[in-house]
C-alpha positions as CSV (number, residue, x, y, z in Angstrom):
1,X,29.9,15.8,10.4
2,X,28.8,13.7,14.0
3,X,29.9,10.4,14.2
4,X,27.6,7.7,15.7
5,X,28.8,4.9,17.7
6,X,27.2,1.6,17.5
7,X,27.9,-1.7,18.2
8,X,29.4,-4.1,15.4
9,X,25.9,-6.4,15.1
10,X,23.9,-2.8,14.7
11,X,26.2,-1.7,12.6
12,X,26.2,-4.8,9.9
13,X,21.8,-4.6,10.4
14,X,22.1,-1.1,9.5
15,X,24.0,-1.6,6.5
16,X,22.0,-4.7,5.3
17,X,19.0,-2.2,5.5
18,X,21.1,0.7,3.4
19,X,22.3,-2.0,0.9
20,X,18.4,-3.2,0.7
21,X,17.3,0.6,0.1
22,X,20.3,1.4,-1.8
23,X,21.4,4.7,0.8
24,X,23.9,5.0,3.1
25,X,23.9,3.8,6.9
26,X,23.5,7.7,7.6
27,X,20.7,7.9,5.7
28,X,18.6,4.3,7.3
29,X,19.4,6.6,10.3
30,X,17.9,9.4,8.7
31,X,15.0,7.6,7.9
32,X,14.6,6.1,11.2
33,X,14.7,8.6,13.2
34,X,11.9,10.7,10.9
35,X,10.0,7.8,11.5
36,X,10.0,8.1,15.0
37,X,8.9,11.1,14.8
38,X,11.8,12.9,16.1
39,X,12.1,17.4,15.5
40,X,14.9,18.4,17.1
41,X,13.6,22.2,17.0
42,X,10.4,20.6,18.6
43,X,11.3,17.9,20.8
44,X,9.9,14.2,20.3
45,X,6.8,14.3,18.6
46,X,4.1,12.2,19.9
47,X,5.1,8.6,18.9
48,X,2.6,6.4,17.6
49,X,2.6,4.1,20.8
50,X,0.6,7.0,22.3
51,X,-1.5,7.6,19.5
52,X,-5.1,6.2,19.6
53,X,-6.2,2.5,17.8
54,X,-7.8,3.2,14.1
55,X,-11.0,1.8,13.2
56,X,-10.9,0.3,10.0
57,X,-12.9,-1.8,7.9
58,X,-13.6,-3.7,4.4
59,X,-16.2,-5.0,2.4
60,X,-15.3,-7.7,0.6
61,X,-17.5,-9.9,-0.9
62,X,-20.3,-8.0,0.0
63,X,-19.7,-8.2,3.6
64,X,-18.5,-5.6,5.5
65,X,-16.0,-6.5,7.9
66,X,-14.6,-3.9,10.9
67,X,-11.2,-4.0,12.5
68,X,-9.3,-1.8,14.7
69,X,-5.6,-1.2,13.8
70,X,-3.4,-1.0,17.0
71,X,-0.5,1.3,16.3
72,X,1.7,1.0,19.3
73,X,2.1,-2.8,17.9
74,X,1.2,-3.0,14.7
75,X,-1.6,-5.7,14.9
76,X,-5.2,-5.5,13.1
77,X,-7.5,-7.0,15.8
78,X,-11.4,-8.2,13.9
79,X,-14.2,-7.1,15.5
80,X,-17.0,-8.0,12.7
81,X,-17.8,-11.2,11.0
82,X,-16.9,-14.9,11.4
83,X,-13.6,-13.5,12.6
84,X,-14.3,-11.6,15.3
85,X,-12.0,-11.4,18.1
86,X,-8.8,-12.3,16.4
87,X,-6.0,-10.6,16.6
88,X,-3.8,-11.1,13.4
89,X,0.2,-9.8,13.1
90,X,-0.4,-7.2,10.9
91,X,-2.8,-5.7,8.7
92,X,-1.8,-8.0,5.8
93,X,-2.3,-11.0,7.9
94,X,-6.0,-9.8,9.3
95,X,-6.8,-9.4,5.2
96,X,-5.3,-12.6,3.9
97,X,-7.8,-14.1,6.8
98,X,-10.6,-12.4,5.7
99,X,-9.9,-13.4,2.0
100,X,-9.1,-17.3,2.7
101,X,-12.9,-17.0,4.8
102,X,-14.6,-15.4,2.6
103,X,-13.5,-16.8,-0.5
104,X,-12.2,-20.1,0.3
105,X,-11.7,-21.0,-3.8
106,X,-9.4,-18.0,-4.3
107,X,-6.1,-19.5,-5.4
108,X,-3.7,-16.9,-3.6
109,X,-4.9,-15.2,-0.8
110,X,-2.0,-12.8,-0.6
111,X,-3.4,-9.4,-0.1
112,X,-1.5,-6.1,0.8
113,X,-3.5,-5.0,4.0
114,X,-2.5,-1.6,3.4
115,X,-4.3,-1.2,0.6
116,X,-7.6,-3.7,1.9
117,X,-8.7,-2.1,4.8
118,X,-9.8,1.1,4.8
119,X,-9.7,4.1,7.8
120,X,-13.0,4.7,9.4
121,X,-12.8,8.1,9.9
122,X,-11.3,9.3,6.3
123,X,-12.3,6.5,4.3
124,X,-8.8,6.3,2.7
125,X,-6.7,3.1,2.7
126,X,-5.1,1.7,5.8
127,X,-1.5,3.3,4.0
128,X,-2.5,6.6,4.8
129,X,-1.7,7.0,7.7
130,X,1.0,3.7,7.8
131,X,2.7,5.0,4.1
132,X,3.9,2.8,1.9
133,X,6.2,-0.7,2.5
């Protein structure tokens, strides 16, 4: 077995994360470093920072609304609708906007983005290509 040398702050993260997800500290490593897209027979895979924007959008309402996801950070930028232009955190964040707009009376607009906007080019949700949180 390798041994991994980290310092003591990374350490404790990593096994807040592995307590969180029930694993071990070798296996958030694991995890992390499939994420990355790392093949060791292959070399780095393409990470998703080069990896082009995905157009996405919803209709919610009756309205459709587009957005592009930007995967190098993560951010759903609007580019339909009264909210055109905005740049939210996350996808989450761009469809809780949408839903507080466009349904102002809706008591909790908590919605999981990854499920409320939908991928342009395979009409599947946001997830997809994001999997699952």
């Amino acid at each position: 077995m390798a041994v991994v040398e980290v310092d003591e702050e990374t350490y404790g993260r990593l096994a807040f994360a592995a307590g969180l997800f029930g694993v071990s500290v070798g296996e958030v490593i694991a995890r992390l470093v499939d994420r990355a897209g790392v093949n060791v027979a292959d070399g780095p895979a393409v990470d998703s920072v080069d990896e082009p924007d995905v157009p996405v959008h919803v209709i919610y309402r009756g309205e459709r609304i587009a957005g592009v996801f930007e995967r190098s950070s993560g951010r759903l930028r609007v580019t339909s609708g009264d909210l055109a232009g905005q740049v939210f955190p996350s996808p989450s964040a761009a469809a809780i906007g949408v839903v507080e707009r466009l349904n102002p009376e809706r008591r909790n607009p908590q919605t999981n983005g990854r499920l409320f906007w939908i991928v342009d080019s395979t009409q599947q949700p946001l997830r997809s290509i994001m999997g699952r949180r």
